[in-house]
Structures are given as structure tokens and as C-alpha cells.
The first five atom37 places (N, CA, C, CB, O) and aatype in JSON, in Angstrom:
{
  "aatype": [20, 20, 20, 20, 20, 20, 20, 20, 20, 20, 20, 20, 20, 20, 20, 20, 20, 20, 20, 20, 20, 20, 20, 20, 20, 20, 20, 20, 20, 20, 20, 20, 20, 20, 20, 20, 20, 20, 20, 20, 20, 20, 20, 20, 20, 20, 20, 20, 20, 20, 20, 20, 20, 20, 20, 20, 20, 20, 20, 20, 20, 20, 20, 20, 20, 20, 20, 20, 20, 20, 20, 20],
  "atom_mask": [
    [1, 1, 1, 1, 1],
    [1, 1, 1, 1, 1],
    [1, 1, 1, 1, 1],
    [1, 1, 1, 1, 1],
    [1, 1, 1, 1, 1],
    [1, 1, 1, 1, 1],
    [1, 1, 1, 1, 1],
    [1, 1, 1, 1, 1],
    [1, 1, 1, 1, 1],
    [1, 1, 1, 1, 1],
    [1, 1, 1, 1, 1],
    [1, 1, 1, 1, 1],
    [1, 1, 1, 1, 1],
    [1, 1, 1, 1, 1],
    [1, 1, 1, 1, 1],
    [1, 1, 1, 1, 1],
    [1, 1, 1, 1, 1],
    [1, 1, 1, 1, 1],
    [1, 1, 1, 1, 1],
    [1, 1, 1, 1, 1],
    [1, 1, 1, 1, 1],
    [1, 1, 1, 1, 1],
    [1, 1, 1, 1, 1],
    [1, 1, 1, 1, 1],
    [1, 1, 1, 1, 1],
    [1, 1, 1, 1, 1],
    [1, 1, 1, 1, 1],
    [1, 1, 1, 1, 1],
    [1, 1, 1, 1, 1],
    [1, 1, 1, 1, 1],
    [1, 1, 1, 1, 1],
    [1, 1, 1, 1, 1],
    [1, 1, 1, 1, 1],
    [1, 1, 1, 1, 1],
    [1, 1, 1, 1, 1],
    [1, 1, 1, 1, 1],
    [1, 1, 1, 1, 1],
    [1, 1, 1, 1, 1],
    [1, 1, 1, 1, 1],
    [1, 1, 1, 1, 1],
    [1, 1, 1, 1, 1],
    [1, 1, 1, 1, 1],
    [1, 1, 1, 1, 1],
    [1, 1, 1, 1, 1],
    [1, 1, 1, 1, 1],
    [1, 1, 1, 1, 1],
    [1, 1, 1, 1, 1],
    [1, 1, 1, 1, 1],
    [1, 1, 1, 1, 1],
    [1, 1, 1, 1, 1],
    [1, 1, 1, 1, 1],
    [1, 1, 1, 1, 1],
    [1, 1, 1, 1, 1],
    [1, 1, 1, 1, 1],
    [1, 1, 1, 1, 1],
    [1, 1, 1, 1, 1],
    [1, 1, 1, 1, 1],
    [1, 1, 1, 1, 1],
    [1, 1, 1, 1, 1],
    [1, 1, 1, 1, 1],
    [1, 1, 1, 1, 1],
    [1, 1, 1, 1, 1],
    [1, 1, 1, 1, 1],
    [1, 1, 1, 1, 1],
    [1, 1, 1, 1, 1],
    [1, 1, 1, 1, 1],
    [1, 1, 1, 1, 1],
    [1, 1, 1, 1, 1],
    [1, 1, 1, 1, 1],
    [1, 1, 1, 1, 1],
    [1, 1, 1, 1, 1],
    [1, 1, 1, 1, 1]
  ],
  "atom_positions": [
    [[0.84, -1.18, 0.0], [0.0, 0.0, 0.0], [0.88, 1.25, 0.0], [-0.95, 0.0, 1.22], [0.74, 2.27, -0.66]],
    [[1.78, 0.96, 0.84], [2.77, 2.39, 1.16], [3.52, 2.67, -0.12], [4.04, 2.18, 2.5], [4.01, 3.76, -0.39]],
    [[3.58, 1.3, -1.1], [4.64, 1.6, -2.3], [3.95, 2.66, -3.27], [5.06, 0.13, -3.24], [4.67, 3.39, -3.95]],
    [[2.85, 2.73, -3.33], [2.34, 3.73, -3.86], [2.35, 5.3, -3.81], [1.53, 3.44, -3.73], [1.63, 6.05, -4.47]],
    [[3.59, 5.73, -2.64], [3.34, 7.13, -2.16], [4.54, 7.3, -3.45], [3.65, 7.68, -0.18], [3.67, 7.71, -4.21]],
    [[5.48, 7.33, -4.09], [5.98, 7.7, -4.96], [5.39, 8.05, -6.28], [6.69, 7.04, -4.96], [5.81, 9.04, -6.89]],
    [[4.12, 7.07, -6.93], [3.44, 7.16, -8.12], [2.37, 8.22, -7.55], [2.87, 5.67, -8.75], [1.98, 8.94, -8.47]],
    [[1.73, 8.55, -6.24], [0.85, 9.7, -5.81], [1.38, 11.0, -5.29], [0.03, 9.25, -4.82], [0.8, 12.0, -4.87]],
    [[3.35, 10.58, -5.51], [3.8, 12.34, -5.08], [3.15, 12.68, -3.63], [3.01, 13.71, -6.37], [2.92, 13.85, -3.3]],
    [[2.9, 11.72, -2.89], [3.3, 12.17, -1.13], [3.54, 11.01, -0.32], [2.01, 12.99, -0.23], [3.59, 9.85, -0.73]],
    [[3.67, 11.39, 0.81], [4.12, 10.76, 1.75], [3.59, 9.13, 1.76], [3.77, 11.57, 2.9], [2.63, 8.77, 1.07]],
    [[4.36, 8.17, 2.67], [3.57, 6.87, 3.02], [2.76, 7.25, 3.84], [4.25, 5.72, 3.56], [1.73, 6.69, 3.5]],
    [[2.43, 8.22, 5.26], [1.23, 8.69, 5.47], [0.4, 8.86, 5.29], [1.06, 9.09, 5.57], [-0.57, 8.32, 5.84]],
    [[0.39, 9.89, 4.24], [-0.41, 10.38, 3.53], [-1.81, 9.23, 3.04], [0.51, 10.93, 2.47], [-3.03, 9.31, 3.19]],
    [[-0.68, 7.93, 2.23], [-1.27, 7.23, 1.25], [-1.76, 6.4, 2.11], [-0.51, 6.7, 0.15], [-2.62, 5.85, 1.42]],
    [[-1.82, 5.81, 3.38], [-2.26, 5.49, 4.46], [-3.77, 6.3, 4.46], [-1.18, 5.83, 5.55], [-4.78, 5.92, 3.86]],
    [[-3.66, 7.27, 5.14], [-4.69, 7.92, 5.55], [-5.97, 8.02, 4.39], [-4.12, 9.23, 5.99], [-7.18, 7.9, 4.62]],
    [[-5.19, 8.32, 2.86], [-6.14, 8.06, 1.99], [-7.21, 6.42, 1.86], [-5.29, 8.33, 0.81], [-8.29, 6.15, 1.35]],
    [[-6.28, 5.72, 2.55], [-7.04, 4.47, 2.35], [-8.11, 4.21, 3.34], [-6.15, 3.33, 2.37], [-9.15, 3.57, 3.19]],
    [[-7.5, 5.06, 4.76], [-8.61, 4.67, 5.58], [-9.4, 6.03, 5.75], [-8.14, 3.98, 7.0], [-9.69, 6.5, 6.85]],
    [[-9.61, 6.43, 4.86], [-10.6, 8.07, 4.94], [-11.9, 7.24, 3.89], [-9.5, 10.13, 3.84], [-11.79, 6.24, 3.18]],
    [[-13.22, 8.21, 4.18], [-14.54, 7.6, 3.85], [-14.38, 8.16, 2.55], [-15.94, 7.97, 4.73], [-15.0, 7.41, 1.8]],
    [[-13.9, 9.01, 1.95], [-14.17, 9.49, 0.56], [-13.35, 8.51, -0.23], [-13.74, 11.09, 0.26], [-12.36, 7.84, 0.06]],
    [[-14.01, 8.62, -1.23], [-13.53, 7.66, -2.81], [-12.12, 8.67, -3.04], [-15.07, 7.82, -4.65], [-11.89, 9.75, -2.5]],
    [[-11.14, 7.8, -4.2], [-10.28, 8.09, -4.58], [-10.31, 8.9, -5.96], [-9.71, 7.11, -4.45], [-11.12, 8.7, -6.87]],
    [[-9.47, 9.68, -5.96], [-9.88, 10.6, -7.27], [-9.34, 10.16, -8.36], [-9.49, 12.04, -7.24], [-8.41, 9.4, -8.06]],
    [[-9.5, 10.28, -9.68], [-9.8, 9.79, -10.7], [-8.01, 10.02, -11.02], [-11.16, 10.5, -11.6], [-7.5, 9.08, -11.64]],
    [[-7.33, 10.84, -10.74], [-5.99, 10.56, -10.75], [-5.1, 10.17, -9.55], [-5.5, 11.55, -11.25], [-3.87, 10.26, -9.6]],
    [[-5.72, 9.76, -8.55], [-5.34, 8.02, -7.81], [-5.01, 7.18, -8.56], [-6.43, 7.18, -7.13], [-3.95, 6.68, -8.95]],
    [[-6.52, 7.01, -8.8], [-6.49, 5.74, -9.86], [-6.17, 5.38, -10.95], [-7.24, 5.41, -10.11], [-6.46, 4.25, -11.35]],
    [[-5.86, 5.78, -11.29], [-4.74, 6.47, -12.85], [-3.66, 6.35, -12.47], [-4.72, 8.16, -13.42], [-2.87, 5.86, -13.28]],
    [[-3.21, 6.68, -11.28], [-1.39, 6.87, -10.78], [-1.17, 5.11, -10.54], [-1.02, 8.11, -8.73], [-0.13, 4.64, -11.02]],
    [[-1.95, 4.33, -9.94], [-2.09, 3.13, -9.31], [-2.23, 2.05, -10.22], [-3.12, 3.17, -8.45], [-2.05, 0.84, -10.12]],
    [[-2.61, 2.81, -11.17], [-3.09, 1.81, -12.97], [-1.93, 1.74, -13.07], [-3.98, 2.53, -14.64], [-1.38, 0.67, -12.8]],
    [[-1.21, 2.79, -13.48], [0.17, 2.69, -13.81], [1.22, 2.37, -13.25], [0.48, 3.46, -14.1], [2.2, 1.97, -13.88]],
    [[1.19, 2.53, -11.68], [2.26, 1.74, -10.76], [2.04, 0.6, -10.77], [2.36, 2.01, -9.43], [3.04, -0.12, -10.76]],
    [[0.75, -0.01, -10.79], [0.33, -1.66, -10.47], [0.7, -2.39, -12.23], [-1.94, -1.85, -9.88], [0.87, -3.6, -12.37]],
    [[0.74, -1.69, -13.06], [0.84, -1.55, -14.62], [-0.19, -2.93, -15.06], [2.74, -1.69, -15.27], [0.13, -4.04, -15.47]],
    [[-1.64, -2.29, -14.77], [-2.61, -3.56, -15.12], [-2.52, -3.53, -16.19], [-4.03, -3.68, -14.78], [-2.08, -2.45, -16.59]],
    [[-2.82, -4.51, -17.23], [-3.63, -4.32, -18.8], [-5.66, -4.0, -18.79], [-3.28, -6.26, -19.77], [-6.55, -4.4, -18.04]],
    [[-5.67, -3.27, -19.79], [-6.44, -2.37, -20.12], [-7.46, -3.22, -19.51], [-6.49, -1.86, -21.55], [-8.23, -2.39, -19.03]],
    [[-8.17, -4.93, -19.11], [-9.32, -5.08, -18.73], [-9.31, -4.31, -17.38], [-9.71, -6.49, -18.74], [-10.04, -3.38, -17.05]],
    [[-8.18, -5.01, -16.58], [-8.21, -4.58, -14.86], [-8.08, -3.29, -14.6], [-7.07, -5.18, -13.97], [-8.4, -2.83, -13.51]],
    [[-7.43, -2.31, -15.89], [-7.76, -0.64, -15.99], [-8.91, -0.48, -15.48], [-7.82, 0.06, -17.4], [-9.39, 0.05, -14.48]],
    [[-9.4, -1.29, -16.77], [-11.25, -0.37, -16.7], [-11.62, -1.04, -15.4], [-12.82, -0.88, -18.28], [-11.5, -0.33, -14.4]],
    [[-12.05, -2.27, -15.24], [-12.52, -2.73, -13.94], [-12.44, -1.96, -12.62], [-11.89, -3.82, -13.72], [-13.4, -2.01, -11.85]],
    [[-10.97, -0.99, -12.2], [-10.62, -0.5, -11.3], [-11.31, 1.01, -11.78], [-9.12, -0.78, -11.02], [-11.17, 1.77, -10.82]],
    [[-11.81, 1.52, -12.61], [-11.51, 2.9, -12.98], [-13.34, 2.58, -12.77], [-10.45, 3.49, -14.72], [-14.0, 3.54, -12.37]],
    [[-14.02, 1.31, -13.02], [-15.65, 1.2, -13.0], [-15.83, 1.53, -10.97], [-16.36, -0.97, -13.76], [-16.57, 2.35, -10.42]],
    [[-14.9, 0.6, -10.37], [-15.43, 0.31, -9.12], [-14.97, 1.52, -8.7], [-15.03, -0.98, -8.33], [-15.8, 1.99, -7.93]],
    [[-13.73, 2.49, -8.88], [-13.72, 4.16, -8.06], [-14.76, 5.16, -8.5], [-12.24, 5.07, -8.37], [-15.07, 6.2, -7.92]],
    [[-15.32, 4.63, -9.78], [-16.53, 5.33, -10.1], [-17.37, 5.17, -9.45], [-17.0, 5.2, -11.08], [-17.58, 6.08, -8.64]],
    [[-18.0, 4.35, -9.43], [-19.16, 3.77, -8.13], [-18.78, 4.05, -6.49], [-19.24, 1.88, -8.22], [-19.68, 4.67, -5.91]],
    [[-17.86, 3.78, -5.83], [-17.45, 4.17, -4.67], [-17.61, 5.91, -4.95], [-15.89, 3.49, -4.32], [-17.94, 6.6, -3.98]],
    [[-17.48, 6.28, -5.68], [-17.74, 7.52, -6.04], [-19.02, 8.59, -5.75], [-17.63, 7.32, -7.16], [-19.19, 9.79, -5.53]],
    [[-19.79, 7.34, -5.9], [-21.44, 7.57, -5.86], [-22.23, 7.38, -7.57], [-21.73, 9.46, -5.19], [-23.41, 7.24, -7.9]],
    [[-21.14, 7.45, -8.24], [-21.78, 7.12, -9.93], [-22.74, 6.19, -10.0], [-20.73, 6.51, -11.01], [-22.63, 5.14, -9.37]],
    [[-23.65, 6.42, -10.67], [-24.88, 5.62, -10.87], [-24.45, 4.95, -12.02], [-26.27, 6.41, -11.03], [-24.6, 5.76, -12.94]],
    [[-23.87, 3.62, -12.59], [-23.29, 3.14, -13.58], [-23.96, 1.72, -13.68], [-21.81, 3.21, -13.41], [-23.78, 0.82, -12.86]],
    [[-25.06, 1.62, -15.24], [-25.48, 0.73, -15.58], [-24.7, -0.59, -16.29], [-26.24, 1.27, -16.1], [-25.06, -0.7, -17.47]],
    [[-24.08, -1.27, -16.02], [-23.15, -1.87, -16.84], [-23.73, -2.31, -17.81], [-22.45, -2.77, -16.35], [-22.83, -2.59, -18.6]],
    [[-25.13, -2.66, -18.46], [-25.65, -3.52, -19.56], [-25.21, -2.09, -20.65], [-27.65, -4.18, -19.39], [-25.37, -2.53, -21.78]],
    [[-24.94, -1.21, -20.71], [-24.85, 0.17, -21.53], [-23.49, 0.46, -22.02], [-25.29, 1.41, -20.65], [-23.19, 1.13, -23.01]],
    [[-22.63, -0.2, -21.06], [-21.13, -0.76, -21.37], [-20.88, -1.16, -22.39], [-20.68, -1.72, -20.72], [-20.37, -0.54, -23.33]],
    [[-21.22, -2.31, -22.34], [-21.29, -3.45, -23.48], [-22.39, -3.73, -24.48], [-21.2, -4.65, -22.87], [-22.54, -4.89, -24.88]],
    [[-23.34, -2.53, -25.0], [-24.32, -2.85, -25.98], [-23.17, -2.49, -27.26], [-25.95, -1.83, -25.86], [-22.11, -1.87, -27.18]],
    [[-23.71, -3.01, -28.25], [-23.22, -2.81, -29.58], [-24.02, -1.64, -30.19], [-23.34, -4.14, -30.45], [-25.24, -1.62, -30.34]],
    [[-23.1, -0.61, -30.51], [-23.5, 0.7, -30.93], [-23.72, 0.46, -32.5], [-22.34, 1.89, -30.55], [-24.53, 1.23, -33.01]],
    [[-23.36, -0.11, -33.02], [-23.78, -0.82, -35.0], [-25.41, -0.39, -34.95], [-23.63, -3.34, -35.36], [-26.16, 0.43, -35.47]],
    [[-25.45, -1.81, -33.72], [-26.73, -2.27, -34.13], [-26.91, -4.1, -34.77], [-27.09, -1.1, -35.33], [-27.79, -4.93, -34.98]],
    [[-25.29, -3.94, -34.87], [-25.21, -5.2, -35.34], [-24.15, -6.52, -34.55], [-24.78, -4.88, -36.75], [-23.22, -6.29, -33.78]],
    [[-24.53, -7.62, -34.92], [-24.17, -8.89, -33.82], [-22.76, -9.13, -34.24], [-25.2, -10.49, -33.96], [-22.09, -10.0, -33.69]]
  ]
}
């Protein structure tokens, strides 16, 4: 957890306290953490869906994955 205070530019404190504070993580947290943890693009999105939601985002997932064509 603490290895992350270098990719968030502060302290191991700091990155502590962010974890145990009630607010969601901001959208360049999670971005800094994508890239320190260096997921591939599914576990990107997966992590970037669930800080959305902890967020309070109202996020339908069937709207995700419809096909914008129209076609199968």
C-alpha cells in the first residue's frame, strides 16, 4: 500500500490515511495506481468502473457493453 506514495507524489502517510478516509479516490489516484500496479487495459477499466461507483456514480453496466452498430 505504502509503495504507492511515490506514483501519488506524497508521503507513506499520507497514502495510508487516503485508504482509511470515507471518501472515494480521485480519478488521478487511480490512474497513478493503474500505472504503478501496470494492469492491462481489462483490470484498468474494472478498477476505474469500481472508483466510479465508490464515487457515488450511478453506472449501468448492460450500456457498457451494448453494440453501438446495431449489429451482432
Amino acid at each position: 500500500m505504502q509503495d504507492l506514495a511515490p506514483a501519488w507524489k506524497c508521503s507513506k502517510g499520507n497514502v495510508y490515511d487516503y485508504f482509511w478516509s470515507q471518501r472515494p479516490f480521485s480519478p488521478q489516484h487511480i490512474e497513478a495506481a493503474i500505472e504503478f500496479l501496470q494492469l492491462d487495459e481489462f483490470d484498468a477499466a474494472e478498477l476505474r468502473l469500481q472508483g466510479a461507483r465508490e464515487a457515488g456514480w450511478k453506472i449501468d453496466t448492460k450500456h457498457l457493453l451494448e453494440d453501438r452498430d446495431g449489429c451482432d
